[in-house]
N, C-alpha and C positions, 0 to 999 in steps of 0.2 A: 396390285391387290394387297400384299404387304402394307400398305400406308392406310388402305381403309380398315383393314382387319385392327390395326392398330389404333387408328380414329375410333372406331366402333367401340372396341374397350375400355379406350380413355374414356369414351363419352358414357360408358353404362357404370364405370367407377366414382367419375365426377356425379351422377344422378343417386347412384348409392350414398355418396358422401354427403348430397346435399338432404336424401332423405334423413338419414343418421343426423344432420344440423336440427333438421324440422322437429325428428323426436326430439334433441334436446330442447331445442326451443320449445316444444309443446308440452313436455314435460316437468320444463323447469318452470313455466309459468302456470303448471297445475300445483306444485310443488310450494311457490312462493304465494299462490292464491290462496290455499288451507291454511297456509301458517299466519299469513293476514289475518285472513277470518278467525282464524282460533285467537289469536290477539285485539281481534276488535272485539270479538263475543264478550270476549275476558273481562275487556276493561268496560264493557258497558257493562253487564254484571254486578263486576265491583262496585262500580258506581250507583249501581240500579238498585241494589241490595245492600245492608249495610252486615258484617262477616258476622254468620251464622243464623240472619234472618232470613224469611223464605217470603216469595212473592207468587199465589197461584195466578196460574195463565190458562190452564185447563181445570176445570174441577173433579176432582178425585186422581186426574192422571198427571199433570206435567206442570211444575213450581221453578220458578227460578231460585234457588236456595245461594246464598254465598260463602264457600267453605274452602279453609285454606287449609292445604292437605300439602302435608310435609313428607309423604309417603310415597309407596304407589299404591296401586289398585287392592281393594278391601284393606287401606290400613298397616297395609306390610312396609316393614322397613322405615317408621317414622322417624323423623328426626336425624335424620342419615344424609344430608343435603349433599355432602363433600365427596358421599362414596357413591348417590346417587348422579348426580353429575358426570365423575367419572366413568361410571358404567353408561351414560346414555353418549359420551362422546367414543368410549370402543364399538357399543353396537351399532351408533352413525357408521362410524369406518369399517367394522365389518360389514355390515349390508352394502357400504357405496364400494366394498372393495371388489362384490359377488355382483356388481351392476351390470356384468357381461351377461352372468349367466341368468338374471331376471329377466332381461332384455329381450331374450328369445322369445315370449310368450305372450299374449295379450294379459291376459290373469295375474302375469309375474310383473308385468312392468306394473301396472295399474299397483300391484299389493306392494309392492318395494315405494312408489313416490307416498302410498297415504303413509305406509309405515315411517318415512323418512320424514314426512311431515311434521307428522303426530310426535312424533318424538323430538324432533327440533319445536315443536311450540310447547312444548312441555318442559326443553330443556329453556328454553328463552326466560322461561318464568323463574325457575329454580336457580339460574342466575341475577335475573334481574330484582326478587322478588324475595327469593329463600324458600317460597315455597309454589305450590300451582296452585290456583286459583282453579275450582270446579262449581259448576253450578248448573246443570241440568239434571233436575229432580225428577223420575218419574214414577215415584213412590211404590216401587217394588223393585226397584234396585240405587245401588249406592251413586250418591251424585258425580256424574262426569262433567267434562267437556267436550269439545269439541274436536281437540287433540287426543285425546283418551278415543273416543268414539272411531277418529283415522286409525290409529294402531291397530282395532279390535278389527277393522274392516280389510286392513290391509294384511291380517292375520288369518282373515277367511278366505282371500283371494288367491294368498299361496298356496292356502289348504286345497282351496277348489282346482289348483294349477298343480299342485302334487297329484290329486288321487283321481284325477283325468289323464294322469302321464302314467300313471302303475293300473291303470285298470285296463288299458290299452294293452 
């Protein structure tokens, strides 16, 4: 009996581990698919629009505008590329360092890969570029991206995964 007790929990370890592969695997290709997309949006964009021209797509509501934004959100902190930069490679590693404890959660894991996204194709730009390219206009707020848009999303989803854990 000893030997099957033993089998049995090798075997429910190995099925953990291989689930735990799966997350990562399914995560890391949610992960590497936003930052794609946030890079291909970008560079069609760029190309589609020539920087600081707008192209409507919906009238009165949604413009492809092309605007290079040396900041971050509403304009803060322009021209700051070098200290930007370094702050988007500490807050990579603090979040991927907290990846245990998003991990527990549907709400958590989902809000940690867009944040981590969002934030690597933002930073991909402001190395590659100096600054990020933004161009989703929808003419009652300031033009984002795609990446911009991950962060915000992945910033509700924590929210929605804190205040379902303290309301309990």
């Amino acid at each position: 009996m000893q030997g099957y007790a033993w089998n049995a929990k090798k075997k429910r370890n190995m099925t953990i581990r291989n689930k735990n592969v799966l997350d990562v695997l399914k995560f890391s290709a949610i992960f590497f698919g936003i930052v794609l997309l946030d890079q291909l949006t970008k560079f069609f964009a760029a190309n589609y629009v020539s920087d600081g021209m707008s192209k409507e797509v919906i009238k009165n509501f949604l413009n492809i505008t092309s605007v290079s934004n040396t900041g971050i959100a509403f304009g803060l902190f322009r021209n700051s590329n070098i200290f930007l930069i370094i702050l988007s490679f500490l807050v990579l590693i603090t979040l991927f360092s907290f990846r245990k404890v998003f991990f527990e959660r549907f709400f958590s894991k989902v809000g940690l890969i867009l944040m981590l996204s969002g934030i690597t194709g933002n930073l991909i730009d402001r190395i590659r570029l100096g600054y990020i390219v933004d161009f989703i206009d929808l003419n009652f707020w300031p033009v984002f991206n795609l990446s911009d848009a991950s962060i915000f999303l992945g910033v509700i989803f924590l929210c929605i995964q804190y205040f379902s854990r303290s309301v309990r």
